[in-house]
C-alpha positions in Angstrom: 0.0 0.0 0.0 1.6 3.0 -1.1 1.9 5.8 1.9 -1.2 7.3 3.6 -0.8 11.0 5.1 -2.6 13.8 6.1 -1.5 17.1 5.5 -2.7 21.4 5.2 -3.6 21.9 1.6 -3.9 26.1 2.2 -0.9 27.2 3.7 0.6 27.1 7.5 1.0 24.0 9.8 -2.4 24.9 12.0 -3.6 22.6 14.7 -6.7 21.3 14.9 -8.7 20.2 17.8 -6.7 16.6 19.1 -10.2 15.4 20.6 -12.3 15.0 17.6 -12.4 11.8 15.8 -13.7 11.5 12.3 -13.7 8.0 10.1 -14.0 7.4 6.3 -13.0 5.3 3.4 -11.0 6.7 0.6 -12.2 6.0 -3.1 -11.9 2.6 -4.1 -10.5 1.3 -0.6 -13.6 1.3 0.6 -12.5 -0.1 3.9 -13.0 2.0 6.7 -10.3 4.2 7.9 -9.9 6.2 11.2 -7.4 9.3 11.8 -6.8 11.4 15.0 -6.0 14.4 14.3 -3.1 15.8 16.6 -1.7 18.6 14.6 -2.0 20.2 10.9 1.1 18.0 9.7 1.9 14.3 8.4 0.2 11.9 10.4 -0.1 8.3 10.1 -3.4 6.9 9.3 -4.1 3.2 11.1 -6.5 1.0 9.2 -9.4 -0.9 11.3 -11.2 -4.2 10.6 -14.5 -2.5 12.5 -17.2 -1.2 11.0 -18.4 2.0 10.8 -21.6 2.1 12.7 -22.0 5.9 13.3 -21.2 8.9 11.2 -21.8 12.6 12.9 -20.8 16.2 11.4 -17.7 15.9 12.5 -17.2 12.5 10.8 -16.6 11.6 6.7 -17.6 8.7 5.1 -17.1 8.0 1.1 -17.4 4.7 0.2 -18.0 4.9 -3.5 -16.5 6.4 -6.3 -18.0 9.6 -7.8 -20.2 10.7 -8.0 -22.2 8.4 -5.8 -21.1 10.6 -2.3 -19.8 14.0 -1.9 -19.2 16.1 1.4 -22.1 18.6 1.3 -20.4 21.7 1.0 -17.8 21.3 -0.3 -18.4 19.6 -3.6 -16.9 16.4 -4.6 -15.4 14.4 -1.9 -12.2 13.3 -3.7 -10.9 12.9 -6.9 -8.4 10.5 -8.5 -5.3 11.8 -10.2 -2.2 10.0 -11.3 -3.3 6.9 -9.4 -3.9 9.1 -5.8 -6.5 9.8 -4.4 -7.7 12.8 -2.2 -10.4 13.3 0.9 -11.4 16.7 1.9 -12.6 16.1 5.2 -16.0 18.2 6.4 -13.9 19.4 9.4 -12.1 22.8 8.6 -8.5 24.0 10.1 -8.4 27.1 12.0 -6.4 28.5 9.4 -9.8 28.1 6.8 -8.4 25.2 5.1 -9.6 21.5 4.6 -8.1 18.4 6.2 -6.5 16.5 2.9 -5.9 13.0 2.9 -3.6 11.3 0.3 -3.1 7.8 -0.7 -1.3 6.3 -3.8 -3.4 3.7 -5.3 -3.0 1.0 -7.8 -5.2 2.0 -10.7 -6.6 -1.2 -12.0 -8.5 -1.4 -7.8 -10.8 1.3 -9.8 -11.6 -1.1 -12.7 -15.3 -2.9 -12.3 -18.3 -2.4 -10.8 -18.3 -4.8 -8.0 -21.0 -6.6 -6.3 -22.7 -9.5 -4.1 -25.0 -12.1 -5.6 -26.9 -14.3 -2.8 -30.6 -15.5 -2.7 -32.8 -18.0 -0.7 -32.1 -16.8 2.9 -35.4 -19.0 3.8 -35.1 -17.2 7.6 -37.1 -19.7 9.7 -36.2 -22.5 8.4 -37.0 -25.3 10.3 -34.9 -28.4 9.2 -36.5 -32.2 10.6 -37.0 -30.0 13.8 -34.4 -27.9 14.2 -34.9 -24.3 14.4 -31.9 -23.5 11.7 -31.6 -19.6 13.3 -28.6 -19.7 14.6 -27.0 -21.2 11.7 -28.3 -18.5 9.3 -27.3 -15.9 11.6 -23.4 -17.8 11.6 -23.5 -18.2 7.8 -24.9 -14.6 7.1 -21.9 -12.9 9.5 -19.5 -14.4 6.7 -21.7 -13.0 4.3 -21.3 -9.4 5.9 -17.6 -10.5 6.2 -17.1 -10.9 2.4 -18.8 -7.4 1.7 -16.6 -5.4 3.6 -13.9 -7.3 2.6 -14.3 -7.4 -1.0 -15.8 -3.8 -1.1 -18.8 -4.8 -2.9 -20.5 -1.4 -4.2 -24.2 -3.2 -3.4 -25.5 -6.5 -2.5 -28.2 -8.4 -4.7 -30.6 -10.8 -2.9 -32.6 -12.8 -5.0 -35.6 -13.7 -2.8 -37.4 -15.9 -0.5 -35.6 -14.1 2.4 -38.0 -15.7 4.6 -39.2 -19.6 4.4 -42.7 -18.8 4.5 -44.8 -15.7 4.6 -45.6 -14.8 8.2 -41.6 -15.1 9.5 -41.0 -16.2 13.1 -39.9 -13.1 15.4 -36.4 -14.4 15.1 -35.8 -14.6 11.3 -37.4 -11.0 11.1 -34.8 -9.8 14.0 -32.3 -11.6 11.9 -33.1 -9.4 9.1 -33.1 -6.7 10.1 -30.1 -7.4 12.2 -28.0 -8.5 8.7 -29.7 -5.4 6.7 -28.7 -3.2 9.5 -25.0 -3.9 9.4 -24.9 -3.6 5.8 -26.6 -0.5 4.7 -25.9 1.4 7.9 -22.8 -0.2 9.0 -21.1 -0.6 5.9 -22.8 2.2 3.8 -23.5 -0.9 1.2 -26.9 -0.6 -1.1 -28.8 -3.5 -0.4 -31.3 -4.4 -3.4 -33.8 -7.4 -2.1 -36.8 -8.7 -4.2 -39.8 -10.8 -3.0 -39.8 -14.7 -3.7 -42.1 -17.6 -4.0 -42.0 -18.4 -0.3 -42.2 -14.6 0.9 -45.4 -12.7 1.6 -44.7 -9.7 -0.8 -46.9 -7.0 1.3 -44.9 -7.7 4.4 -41.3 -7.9 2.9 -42.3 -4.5 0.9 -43.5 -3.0 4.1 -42.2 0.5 3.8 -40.2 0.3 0.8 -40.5 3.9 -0.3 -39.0 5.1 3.0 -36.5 2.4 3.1 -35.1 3.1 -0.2 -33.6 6.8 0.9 -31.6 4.9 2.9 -30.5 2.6 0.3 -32.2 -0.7 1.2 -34.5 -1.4 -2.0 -37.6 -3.8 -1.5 -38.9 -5.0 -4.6 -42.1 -7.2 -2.8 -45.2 -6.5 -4.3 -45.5 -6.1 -8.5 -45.8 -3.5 -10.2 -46.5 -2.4 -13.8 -42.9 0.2 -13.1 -40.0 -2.2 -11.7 -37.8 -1.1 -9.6 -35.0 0.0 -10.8 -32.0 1.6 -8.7 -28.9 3.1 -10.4 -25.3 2.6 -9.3 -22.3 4.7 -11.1 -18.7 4.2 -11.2 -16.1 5.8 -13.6 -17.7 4.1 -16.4 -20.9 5.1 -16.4 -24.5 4.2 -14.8 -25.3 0.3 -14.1 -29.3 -0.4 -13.8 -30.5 -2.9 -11.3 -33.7 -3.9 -12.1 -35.6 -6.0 -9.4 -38.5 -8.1 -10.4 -40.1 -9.8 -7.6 -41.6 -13.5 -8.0 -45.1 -13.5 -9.3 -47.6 -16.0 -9.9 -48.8 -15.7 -14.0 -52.5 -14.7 -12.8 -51.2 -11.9 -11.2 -49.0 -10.2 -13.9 -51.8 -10.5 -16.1 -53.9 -8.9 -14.0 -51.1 -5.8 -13.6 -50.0 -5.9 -17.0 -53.6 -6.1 -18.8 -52.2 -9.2 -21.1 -54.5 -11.7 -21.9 -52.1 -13.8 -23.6 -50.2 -14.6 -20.4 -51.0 -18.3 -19.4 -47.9 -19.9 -17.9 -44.4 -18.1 -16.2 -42.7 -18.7 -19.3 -44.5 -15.5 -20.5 -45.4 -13.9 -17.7 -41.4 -13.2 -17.7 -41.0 -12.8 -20.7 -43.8 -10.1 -20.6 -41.9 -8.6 -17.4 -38.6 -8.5 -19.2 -40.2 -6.3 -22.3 -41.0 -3.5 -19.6 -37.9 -3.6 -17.7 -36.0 -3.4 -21.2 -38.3 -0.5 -22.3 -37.2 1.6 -18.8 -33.6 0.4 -20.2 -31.3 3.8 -20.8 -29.7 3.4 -23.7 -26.0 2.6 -23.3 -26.3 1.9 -19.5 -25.1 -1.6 -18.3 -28.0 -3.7 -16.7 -28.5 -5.7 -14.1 -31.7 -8.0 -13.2 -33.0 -9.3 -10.1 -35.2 -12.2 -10.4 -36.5 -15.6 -9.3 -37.3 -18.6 -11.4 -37.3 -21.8 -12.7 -35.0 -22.0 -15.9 -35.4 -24.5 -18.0 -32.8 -27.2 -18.0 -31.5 -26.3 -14.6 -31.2 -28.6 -11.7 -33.1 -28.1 -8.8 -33.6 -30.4 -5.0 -36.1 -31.5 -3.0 -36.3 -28.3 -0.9 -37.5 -26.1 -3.6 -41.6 -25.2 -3.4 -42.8 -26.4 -7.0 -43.6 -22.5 -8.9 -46.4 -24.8 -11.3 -48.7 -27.5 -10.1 -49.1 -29.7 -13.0 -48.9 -26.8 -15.3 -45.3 -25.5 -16.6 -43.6 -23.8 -14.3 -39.9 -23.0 -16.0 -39.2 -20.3 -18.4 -36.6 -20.1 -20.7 -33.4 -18.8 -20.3 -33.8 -16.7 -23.1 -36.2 -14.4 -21.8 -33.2 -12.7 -20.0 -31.2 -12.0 -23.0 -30.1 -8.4 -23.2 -29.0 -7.9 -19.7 -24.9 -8.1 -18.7 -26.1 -9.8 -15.5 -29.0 -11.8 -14.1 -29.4 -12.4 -10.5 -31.8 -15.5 -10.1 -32.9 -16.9 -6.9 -35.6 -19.8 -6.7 -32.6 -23.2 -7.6 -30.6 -24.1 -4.2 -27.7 -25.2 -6.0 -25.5 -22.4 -7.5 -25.1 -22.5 -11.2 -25.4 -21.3 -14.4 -28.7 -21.4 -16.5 -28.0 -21.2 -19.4 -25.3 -18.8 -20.2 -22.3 -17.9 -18.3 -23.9 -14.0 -17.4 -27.0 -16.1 -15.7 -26.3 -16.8 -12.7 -28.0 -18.5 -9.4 -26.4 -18.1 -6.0 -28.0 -20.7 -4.8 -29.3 -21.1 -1.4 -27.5 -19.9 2.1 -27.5 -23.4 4.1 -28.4 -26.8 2.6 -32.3 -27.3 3.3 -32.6 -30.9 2.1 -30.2 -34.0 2.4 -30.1 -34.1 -1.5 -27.9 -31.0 -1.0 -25.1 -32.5 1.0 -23.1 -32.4 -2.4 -23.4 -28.4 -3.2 -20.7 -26.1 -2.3 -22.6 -23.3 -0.9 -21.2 -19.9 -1.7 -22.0 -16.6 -2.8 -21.3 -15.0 -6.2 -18.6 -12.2 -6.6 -19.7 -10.3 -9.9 -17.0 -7.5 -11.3 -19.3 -6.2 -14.3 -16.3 -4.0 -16.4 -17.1 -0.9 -18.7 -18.0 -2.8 -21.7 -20.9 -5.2 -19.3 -18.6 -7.8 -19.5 -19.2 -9.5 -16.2 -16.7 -11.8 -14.1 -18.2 -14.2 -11.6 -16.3 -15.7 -8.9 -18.2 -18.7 -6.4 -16.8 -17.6 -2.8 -17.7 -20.5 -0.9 -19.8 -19.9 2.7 -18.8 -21.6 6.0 -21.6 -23.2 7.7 -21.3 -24.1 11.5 -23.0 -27.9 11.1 -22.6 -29.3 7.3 -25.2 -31.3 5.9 -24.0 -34.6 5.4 -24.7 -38.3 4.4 -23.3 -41.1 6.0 -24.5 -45.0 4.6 -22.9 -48.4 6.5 -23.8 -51.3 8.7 -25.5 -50.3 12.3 -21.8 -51.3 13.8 -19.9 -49.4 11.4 -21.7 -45.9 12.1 -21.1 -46.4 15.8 -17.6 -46.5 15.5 -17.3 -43.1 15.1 -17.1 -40.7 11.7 -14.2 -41.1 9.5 -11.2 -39.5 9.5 -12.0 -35.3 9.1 -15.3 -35.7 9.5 -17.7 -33.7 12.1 -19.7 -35.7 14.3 -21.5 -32.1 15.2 -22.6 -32.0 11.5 -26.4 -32.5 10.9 -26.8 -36.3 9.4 -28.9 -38.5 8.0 -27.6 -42.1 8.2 -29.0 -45.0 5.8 -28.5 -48.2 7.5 -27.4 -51.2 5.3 -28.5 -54.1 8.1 -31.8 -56.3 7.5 -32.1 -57.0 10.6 -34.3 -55.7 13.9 -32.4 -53.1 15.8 -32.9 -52.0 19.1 -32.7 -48.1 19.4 -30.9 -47.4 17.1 -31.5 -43.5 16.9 -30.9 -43.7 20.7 -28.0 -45.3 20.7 -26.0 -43.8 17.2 -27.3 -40.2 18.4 -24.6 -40.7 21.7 -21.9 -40.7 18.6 -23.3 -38.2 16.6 -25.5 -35.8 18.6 -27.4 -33.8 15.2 -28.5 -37.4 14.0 -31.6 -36.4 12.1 -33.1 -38.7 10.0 -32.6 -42.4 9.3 -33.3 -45.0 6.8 -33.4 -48.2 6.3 -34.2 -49.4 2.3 -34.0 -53.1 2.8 -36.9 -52.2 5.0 -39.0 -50.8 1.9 -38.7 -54.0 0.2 -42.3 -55.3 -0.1 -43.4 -52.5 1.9 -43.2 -49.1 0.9 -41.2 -49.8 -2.0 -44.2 -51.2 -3.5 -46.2 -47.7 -2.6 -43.6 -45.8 -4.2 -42.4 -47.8 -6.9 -39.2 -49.6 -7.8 -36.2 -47.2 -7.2 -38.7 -44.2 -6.8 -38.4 -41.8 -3.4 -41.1 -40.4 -2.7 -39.6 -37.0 -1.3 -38.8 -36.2 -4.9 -41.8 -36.4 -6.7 -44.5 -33.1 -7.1 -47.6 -32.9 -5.6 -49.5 -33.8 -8.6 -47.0 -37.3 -9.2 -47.7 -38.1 -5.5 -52.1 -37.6 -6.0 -51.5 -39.4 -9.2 -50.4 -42.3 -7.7 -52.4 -42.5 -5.0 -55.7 -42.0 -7.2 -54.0 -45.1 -8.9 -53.8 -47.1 -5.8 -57.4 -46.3 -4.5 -59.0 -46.6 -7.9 -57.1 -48.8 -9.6 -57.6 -46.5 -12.2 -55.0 -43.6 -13.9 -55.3 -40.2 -13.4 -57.3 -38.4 -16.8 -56.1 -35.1 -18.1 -59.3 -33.8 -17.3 -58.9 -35.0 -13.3 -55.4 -33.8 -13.7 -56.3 -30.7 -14.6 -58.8 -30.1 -11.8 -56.5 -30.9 -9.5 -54.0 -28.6 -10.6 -56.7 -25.6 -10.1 -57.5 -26.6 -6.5 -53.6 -27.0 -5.9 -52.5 -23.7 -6.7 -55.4 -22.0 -5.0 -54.6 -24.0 -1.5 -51.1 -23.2 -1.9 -51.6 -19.2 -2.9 -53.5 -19.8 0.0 -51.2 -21.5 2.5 -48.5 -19.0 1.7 -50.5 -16.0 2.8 -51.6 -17.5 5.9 -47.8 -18.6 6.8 -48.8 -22.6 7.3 
């Protein structure tokens, strides 16, 4: 780091008042920085890991490059010459001049637009019985972590924040907990959009008011996205947050009849956003969906019962960057600029194989976007383990938590006596257990041949259990019908938090 100094910029070495304390970040730093000043003169400036929780008149913080944050007053905050930058503080010398901070800087750390890509927070979630609080609120302090760290210029979150829509008190203190430290600790935008498990009226609860503060709630639809602009040497990049929405609804708001399926409800949504599109300016979408030919797990709420529920991935072509929530395991859909996170924790044993991480996105003047998968620490991994009843007990293998939360699949055809009771004394978040020799002849012949049954929809699970009662398949026509009174019991279930 090249030297950091403070010095008069108007003549004469006056002092200035030793007991006042101000903190800031210069330029592209964007880490915060505290100097005491003693006298007008060189003085060494000390970096701190803390945040910044307070800022008063006497204070400076500029996070951003311009012209996102200026010192009122006093015009632009700092400029950038010859790879240094320079901080006029709000705090005048006695001598009528302006505290001046100096640093040399590298000039390629004032490249890319920089942010944070996460989605599906599911705050609540309740996992085989345990309250999983305390491990979002472990996971999500890494998350804050990586933002000061990486000096991310926003944070995207792709929806369902919450796991259903009426939130326990402790996943909404958790929110705003995490929101708090971000947009008033760290001075980062947070842009957060509504998704299929959310109530979109509660999460957009005072979203006008929130947004002067730079916390942007996209929950309920409507016909004018929102749309918040970021700027950085290059130029203006637009974030447009589209919240989920069921295909009823955006017909409704849109007044298009020839919506019938997500598919076009999106690609309807797109069209607008685009049209609100400046022309030249870089773009950035929020969303959440199913695309088509992506992987999902059982954890994920269907979007579609019985009808299609996917859209294409190339409903989002045009933007340099789209943010999708919905899919728990981070990956691509479709192109390399489409992007999902994936979820926060693992929600399901058939995601003890994801890496879960959060995306880095450097989006350079041209829209040519980077993404980097930072990988997220959980405090109990979601794991697997398969063997004999005597093998499990003796212990995990080598490397291996025995704190992690588990399912174990026990090989033995045989009766045995307690055997949660007994293999929980070895491995204390034993949550589930299974025995498939078990199934044979018995539920094996419910499910079918190879077939789990925590995999299949709604509809493939009434299906077969029409078959068995009936003895008879399932018409389109019955299909259908139930399909209707599916979604309408869901919609419902979701707005009455069950």
């Amino acid at each position: 780091m090249g030297g950091l100094y403070a010095s008069g910029n108007s003549g004469g070495a006056a002092p200035v008042p030793s007991h006042q304390e101000f903190r800031f970040a210069i330029g592209s730093l964007r880490g915060p920085l505290t100097y005491t000043p003693a006298q007008f003169c060189i003085q060494p400036i000390n970096f701190f890991t803390e945040n910044i929780n307070e800022v008063s008149n006497s204070q400076v913080l500029i996070r951003n490059s311009p012209p996102r944050y200026s010192c009122p007053g006093h015009g632009q905050g700092w400029q950038k010459t010859r790879g240094k930058v320079e901080l006029y503080s709000l705090f005048p010398s006695t001598s009528g001049g302006l505290l001046q901070t100096t640093s040399d800087l590298p000039e390629e750390d004032e490249c890319d637009m920089r942010f944070l890509h996460t989605a599906d927070w599911h705050l609540g979630r309740i996992f085989y019985g345990v309250h999983l609080t305390d491990d979002q609120a472990w996971v999500l302090d890494d998350l804050i972590r990586l933002a000061s760290d990486s000096r991310a210029e926003a944070v995207l979150v792709s929806g369902d924040i919450y796991d259903r829509a009426v939130p326990p008190p402790d996943a909404v203190k958790l929110l705003d907990e995490t929101l708090s430290r971000l947009v008033l600790g760290l001075r980062i935008p947070v842009i957060l959009i509504a998704g299929n498990h959310d109530s979109p009226e509660r999460l957009g609860f005072a979203s006008q008011v929130l947004a002067a503060r730079n916390l942007h709630l996209a929950g309920v639809l409507s016909p004018n996205p929102v749309c918040v602009t970021l700027k950085d040497r290059y130029g203006p990049v637009c974030v447009h947050a589209l919240p989920y929405a069921e295909p009823p609804l955006v017909r409704e708001r849109l007044g298009r009849e020839d919506i019938c399926d997500h598919d076009s409800a999106m690609k309807a949504l797109v069209e607008r956003v685009k049209q609100s599109q400046p022309t030249g300016a870089r773009s950035v979408l929020v969303a959440h969906a199913f695309v088509a030919g992506s992987e999902g797990s059982e954890s994920e709420r269907s979007l579609s019962v019985g009808g299609a529920g996917t859209v294409s991935s190339g409903c989002f072509d045009g933007f340099d960057y789209v943010a999708l929530g919905h899919l728990h395991r981070p990956q691509r859909a479709g192109a390399d600029n489409i992007q999902y996170a994936g979820s926060l924790l693992g929600y399901s044993f058939s995601e003890a194989s994801h890496a879960k991480s959060v995306n880095l996105v450097d989006l350079d003047a041209a829209g040519k976007c980077s993404v980097e998968r930072v990988p997220l620490s959980p405090r109990h991994a979601i794991r697997c383990i398969r063997g004999s009843f005597s093998e499990l007990l003796s212990g995990p293998e080598s490397g291996q938590s025995p704190e992690d939360y588990l399912m174990a699949v026990l090989t033995d055809r045989g009766p045995i006596l307690d055997a949660r009771g007994k293999l929980s004394l070895v491995y204390p978040n034993l949550l589930h257990i299974e025995r498939p020799y078990l199934a044979e002849g018995g539920e094996e012949q419910v499910r079918g041949p190879g077939r789990d049954h925590r995999g299949l929809s709604d509809l493939e699970l009434f299906r077969a259990f029409f078959s068995q009662v009936t003895g008879e398949d399932l018409n389109p026509e019955q299909a259908k019908a139930y399909a209707h009174i599916a979604e309408n019991v869901h919609r419902d279930e979701r707005e009455a938090g069950s």
